[in-house]
C-alpha positions as CSV (number, residue, x, y, z in Angstrom):
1,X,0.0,0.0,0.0
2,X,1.9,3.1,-0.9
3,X,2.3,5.8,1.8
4,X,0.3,8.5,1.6
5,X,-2.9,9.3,0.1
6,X,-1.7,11.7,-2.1
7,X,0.2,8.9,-3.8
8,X,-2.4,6.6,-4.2
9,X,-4.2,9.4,-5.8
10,X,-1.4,9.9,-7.9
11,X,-1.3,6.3,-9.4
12,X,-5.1,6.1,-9.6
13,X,-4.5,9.2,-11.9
14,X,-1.8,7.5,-13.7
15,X,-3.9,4.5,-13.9
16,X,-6.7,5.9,-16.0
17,X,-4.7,8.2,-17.8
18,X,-2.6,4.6,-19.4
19,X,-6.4,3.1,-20.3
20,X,-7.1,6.1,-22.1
21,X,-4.2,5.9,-23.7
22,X,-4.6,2.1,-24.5
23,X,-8.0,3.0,-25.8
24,X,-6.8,5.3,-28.3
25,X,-4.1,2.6,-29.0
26,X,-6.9,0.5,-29.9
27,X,-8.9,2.9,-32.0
28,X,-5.1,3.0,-33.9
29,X,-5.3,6.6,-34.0
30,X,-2.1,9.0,-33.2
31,X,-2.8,11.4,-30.2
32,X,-2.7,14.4,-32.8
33,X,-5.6,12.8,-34.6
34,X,-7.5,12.6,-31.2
35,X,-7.2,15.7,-30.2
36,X,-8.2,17.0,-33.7
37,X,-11.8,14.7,-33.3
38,X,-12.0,16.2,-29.7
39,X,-11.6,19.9,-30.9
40,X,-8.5,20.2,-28.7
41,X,-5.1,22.0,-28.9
42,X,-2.4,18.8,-29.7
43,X,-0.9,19.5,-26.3
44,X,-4.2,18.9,-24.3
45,X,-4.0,15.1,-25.6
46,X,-0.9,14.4,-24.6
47,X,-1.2,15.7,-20.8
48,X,-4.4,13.7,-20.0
49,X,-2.5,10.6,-21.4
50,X,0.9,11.3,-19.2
51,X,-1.5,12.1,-16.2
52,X,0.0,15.8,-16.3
53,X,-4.0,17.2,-16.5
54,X,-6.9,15.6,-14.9
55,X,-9.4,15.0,-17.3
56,X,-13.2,16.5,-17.0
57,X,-15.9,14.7,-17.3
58,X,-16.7,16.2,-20.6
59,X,-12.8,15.2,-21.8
60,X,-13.5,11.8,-21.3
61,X,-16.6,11.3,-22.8
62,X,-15.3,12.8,-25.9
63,X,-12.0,10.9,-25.6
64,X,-14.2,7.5,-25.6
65,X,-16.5,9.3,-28.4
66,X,-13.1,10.1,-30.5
67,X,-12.5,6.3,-29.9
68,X,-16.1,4.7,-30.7
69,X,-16.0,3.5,-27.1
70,X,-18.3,5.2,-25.7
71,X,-19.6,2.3,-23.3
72,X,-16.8,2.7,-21.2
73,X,-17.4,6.6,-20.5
74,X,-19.3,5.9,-17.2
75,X,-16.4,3.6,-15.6
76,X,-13.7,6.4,-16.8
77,X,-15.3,8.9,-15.4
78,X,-16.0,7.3,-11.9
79,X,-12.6,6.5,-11.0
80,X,-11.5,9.8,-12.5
81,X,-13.7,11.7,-9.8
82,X,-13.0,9.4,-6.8
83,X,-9.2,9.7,-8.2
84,X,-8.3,12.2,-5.0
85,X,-10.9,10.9,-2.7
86,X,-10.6,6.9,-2.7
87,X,-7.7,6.7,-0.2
88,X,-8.3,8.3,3.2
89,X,-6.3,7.7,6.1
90,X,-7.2,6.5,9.6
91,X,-5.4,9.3,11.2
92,X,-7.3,11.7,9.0
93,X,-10.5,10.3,9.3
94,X,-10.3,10.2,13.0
95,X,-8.5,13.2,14.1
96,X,-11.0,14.8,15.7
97,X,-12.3,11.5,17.2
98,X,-14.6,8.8,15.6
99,X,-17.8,10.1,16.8
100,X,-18.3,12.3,13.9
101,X,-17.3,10.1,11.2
102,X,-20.0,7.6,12.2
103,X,-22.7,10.7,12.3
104,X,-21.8,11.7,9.1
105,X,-22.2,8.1,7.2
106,X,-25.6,8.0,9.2
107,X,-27.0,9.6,5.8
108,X,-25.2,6.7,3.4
109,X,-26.8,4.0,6.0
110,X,-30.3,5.3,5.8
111,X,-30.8,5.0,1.7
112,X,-28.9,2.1,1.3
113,X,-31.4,-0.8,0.6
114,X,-29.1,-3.7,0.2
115,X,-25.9,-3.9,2.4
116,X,-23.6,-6.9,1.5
117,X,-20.5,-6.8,3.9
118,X,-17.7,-9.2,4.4
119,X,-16.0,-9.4,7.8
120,X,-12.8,-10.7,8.1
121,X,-11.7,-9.6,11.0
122,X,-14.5,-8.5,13.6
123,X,-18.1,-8.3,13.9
124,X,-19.4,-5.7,11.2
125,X,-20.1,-2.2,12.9
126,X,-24.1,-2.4,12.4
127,X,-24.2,-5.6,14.6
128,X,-21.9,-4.5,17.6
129,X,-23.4,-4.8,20.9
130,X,-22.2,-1.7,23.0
131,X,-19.6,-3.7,25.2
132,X,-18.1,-5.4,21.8
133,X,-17.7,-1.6,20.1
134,X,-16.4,0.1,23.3
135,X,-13.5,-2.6,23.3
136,X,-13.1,-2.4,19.4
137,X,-13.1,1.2,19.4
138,X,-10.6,1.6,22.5
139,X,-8.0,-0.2,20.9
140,X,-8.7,1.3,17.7
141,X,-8.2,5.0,19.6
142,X,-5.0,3.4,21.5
143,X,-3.0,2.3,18.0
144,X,-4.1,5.5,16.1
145,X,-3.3,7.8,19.2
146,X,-6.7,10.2,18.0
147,X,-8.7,11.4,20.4
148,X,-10.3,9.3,22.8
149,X,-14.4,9.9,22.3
150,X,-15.1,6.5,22.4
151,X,-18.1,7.1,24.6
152,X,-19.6,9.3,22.5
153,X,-19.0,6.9,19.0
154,X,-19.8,4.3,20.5
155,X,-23.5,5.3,20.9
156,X,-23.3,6.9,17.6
157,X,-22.5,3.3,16.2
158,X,-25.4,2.1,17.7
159,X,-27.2,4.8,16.4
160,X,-26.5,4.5,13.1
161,X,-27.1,0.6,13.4
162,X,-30.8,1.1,14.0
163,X,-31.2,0.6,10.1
164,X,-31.2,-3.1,11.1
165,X,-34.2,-2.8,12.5
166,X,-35.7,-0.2,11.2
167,X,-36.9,0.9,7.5
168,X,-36.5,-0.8,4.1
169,X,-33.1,-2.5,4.6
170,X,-31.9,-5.7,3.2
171,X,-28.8,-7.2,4.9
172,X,-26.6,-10.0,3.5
173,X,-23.1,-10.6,6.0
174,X,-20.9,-12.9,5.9
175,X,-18.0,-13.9,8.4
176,X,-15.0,-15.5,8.5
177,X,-15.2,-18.5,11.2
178,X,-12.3,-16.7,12.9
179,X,-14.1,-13.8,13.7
180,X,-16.5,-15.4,16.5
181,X,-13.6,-16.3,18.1
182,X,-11.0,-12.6,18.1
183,X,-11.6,-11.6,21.5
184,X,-11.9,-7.6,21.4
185,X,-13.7,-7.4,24.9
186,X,-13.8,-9.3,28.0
187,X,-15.5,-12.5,28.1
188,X,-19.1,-12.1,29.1
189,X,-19.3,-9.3,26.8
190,X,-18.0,-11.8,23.4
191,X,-20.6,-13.8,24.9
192,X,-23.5,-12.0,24.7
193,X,-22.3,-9.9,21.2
194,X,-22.4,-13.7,19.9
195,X,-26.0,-14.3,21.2
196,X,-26.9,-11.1,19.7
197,X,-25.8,-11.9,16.3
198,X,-27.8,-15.1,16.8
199,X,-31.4,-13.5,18.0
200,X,-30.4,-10.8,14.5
201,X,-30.1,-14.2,12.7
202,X,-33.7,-14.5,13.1
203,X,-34.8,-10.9,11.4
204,X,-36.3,-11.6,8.0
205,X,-34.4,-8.7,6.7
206,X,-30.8,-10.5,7.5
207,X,-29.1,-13.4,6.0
208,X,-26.0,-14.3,8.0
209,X,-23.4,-16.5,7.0
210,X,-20.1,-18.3,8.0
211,X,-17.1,-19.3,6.1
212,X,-15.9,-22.2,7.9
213,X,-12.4,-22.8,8.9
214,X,-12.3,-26.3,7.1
215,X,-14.2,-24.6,3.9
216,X,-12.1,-25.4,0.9
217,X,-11.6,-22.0,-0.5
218,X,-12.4,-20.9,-3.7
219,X,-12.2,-17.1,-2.9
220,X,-9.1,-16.8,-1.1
221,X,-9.7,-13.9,1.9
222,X,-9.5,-10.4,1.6
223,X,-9.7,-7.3,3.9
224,X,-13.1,-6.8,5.0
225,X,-15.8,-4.3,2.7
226,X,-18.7,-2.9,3.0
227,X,-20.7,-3.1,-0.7
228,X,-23.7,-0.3,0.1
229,X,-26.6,-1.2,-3.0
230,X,-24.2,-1.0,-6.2
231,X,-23.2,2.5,-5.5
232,X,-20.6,2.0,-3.7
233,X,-17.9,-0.3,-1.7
234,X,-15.6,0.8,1.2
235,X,-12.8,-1.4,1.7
236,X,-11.2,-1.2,5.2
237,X,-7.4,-1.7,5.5
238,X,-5.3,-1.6,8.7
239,X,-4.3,2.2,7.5
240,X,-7.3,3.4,5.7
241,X,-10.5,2.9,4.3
242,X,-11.1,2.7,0.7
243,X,-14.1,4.0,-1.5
244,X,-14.9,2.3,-4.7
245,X,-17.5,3.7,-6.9
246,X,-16.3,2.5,-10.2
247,X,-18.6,0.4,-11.8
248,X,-16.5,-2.3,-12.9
249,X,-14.2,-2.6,-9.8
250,X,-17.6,-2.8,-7.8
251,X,-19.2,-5.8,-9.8
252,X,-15.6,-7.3,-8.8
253,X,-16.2,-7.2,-5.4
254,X,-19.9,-8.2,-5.7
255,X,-18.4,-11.1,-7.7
256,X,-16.2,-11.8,-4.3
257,X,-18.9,-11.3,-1.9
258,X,-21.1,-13.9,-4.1
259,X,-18.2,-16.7,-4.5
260,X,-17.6,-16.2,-0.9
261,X,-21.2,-16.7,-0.2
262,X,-20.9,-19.8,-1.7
263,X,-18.7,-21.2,0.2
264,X,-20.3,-20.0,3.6
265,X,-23.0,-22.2,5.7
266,X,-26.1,-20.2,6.8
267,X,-29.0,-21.3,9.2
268,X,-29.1,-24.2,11.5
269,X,-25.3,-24.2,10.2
270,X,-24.3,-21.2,10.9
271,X,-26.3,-21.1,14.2
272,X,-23.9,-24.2,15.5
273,X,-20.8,-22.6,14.2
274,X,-21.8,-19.9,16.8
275,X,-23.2,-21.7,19.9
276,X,-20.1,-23.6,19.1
277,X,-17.8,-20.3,19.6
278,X,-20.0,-19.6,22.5
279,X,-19.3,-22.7,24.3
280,X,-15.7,-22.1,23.7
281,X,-15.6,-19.2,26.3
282,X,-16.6,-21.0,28.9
C-alpha cells in the first residue's frame, strides 16, 4: 500500500490516464488525430494521457467518443472523480475523534437498501453490541493515538445501526469463522455480542453467513468491505479505508462477496458454528 494518500491518488490518476491511452491505441489513431476529433489543442491530448491534466468529465466522454468506445465513459469517469478521494487515512479520518465520522455516514446508511459486507476480521459495525464496540473502538483510539471519544462513538454506532431494524433495509453478511472467536472485549461481553448476532439471525431482513475454517476456499480472503446497493464499496485496511465507486471494480467485489457466499454455511449451520464459539468461552 503506498504511503500516503496523495500517492495513491497519484497512481489512480496514472492508472486511467494509461487506459485512455490504451484506448486510443486500440482505435489505432495518433494522439494528434485525437485531439483534432475532440476539438483540442495537440498539447491537451498528450497531458491527460501522461497524467499531467486531470481530465473533465466532458474530456473523457469525448475521448471514448473520438474512440467509438463510448460504453466505457461511465467507468472512466467514476474513477477519475474518486481519483483524490478513494484513499483516506485512519489518522485523518479520525482526528477529531470517531464520533463524527459515524454521524456523518448515518445519511449513506439510511438510503442504502441492500448492504452486502464481508467481515474478516471482527463483527461488522451495524451488529456490535455496545460492550463489543467500546472494546473495538478503544484499541482502535490506543494504535491510532486520535482522540479518545469512544463514549460518544460508541453510541453513535449504535445509532447509526438502527437501520437493522428499522426501515426498508436488506442485509446480506458474511463472516470469516475466525471472527467469533477474536476476543476484542472481556469474556461475558464476546458472549452476549455472539448471542446477539444469533437472536439478528432470526430478522427476516438479515441473511447471516459463516465461512468455515475447514471450507475449501475458492475465494481466497481479503480485507473486510462494506458493498452499500451498487453505488458504492468501502474497503477497510489496517491504514485506511477505501471508496470504490467505479462500476466495474464494484461488480468485482460483488463477484467476491457472491463466490464467498458460496462457500459459507447459513442457518441451522451457521447457528452451530456460533453456539459452538460460545461454548468455547466458557
Amino acid at each position: 500500500m503506498p504511503s500516503s494518500p496523495l500517492s495513491t491518488a497519484h497512481a489512480a490518476r496514472v492508472a486511467i490516464a494509461v487506459r485512455l491511452d490504451d484506448m486510443r491505441k486500440d482505435a489505432g489513431i495518433t494522439g494528434h488525430e485525437l485531439a483534432q476529433r475532440c476539438g483540442w489543442h495537440k498539447s491537451k491530448a498528450s497531458r491527460i494521457a501522461r497524467a499531467k491534466t486531470a481530465p473533465s468529465d466532458d474530456d473523457i466522454r469525448a475521448w471514448c467518443r473520438a474512440c467509438d468506445a463510448e460504453n466505457q465513459a461511465a467507468d472512466l469517469i467514476a474513477a477519475s472523480r474518486t481519483a483524490e478521494s478513494m484513499y483516506v487515512q485512519w489518522r485523518q479520518i479520525h482526528r477529531d475523534g470517531m464520533r463524527q465520522i459515524h454521524e456523518k455516514t448515518v445519511p449513506l446508511y439510511e438510503r442504502t437498501t441492500h448492504f452486502r459486507v464481508y467481515a474478516s476480521n471482527v463483527v461488522p459495525g451495524m451488529l456490535q453490541t455496545a460492550e463489543y464496540a467500546t472494546g473495538l473502538l478503544r484499541a482502535i483510539t490506543a494504535f491510532q493515538r486520535t482522540p479518545d471519544d469512544v463514549a460518544d462513538a460508541v453510541q453513535a454506532r449504535l445509532n447509526r445501526s438502527r437501520v437493522v431494524h428499522e426501515g426498508n433495509h436488506r442485509f446480506a453478511l458474511l463472516l470469516e469463522e475466525a471472527v467469533l472467536y477474536y476476543r476484542v472485549c472481556e469474556t461475558a461481553a464476546m458472549a452476549d455480542q455472539l448471542r446477539y448476532m444469533l437472536d439478528v439471525m432470526s430478522r427476516p431482513n438479515v441473511s447471516l453467513g459463516i465461512i468455515p475454517c475447514t471450507a475449501r476456499r475458492t475465494m481466497w480472503p481479503l480485507e473486510a468491505f462494506y458493498a452499500f446497493d451498487d453505488a458504492q464499496v468501502a474497503v477497510e485496511t489496517l491504514t485506511a479505508e477505501i471508496n470504490v465507486t467505479a462500476p466495474g471494480e464494484i461488480r468485482t467485489y460483488l463477484k467476491a462477496f457472491a463466490e464467498m457466499s458460496a462457500i459459507a454455511v447459513h442457518g441451522a449451520t451457521a447457528r452451530a458454528l456460533m453456539t459452538k464459539a460460545i461454548e468455547a468461552l466458557d
